[in-house]
C-alpha positions as CSV (number, residue, x, y, z in Angstrom):
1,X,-15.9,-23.3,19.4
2,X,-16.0,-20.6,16.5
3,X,-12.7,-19.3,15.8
4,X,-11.8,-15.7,16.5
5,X,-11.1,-12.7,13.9
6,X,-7.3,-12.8,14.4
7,X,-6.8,-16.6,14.0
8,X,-9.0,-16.9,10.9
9,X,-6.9,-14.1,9.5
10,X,-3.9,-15.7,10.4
11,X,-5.3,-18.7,8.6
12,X,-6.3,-16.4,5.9
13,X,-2.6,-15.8,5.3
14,X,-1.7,-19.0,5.4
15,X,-4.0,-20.9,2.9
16,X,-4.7,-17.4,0.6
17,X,-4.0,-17.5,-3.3
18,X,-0.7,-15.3,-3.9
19,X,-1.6,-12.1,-5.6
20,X,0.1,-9.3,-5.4
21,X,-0.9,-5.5,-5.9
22,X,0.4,-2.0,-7.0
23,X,-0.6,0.4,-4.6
24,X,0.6,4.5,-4.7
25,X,0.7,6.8,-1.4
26,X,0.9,10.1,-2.6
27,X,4.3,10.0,-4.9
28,X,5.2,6.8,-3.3
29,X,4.4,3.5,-5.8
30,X,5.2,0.2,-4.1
31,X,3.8,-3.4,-4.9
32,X,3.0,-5.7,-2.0
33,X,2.3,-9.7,-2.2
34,X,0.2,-11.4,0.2
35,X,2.0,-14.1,2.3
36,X,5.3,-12.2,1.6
37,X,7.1,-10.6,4.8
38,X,8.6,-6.8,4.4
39,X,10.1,-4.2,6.0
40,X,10.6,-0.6,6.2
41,X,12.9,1.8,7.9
42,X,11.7,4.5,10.5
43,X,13.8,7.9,11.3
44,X,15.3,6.3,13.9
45,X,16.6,3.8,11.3
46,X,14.9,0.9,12.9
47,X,13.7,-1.7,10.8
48,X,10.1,-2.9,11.4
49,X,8.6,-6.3,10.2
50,X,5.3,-7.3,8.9
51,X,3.7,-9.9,6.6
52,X,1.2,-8.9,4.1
53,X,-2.3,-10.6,3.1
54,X,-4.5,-9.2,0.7
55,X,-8.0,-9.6,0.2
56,X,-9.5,-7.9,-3.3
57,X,-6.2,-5.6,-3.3
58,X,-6.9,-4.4,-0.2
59,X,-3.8,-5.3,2.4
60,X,-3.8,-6.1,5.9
61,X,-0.5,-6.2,7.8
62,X,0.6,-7.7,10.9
63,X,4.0,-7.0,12.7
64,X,6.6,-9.3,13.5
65,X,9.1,-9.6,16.2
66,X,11.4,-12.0,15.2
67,X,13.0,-11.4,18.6
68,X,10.5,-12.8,20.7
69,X,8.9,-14.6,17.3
70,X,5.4,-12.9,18.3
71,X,2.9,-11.7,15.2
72,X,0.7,-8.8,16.4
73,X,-3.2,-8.4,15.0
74,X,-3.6,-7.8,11.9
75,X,-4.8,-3.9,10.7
76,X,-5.6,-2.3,7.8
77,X,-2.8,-0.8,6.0
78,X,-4.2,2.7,4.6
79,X,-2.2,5.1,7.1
80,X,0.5,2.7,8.8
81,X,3.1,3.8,7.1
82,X,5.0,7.5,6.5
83,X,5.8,8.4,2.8
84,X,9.7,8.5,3.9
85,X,9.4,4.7,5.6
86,X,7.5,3.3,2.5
87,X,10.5,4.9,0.0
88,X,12.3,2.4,2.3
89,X,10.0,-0.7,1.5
90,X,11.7,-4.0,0.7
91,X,10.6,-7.5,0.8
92,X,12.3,-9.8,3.4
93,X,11.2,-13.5,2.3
């Protein structure tokens, strides 16, 4: 049975070479590693969590809740994040 988009992806993250990339949203300049987690903060303060994978410096994220220890899809990460929650970007692990 071929194996669906999400689980190769998730495989993808797993087995992928690290590289990491330099990427700018407007004045924003941030750096993201593939296989590393992150987080950001939103208005409300919340934190939210997702791993990174990059393919030809392009990222994909998928968000974590630790609570229930579920990983969503993955999505492209052009227009996920606000300016403001990316200023409060840091890696996790």
């Amino acid at each position: 049975m071929p194996m669906g988009y999400d689980a190769w992806l998730d495989q993808r993250y797993l087995q992928g070479p690290a590289a990491t990339v330099t990427l700018k949203q407007k004045r924003v300049v941030f750096e993201l590693m593939h296989g590393a987690v992150f987080e950001v903060r939103g208005k409300d303060g919340r934190r939210r969590l997702f791993r990174v994978q990059l393919e030809n410096d392009f990222p994909y994220v998928s968000f974590r809740d630790p609570a229930n220890a579920v990983d969503y899809p993955w999505v492209a990460f052009p227009g996920v994040f606000t300016q403001a929650e990316l200023m409060t970007l840091r890696r996790v692990y």
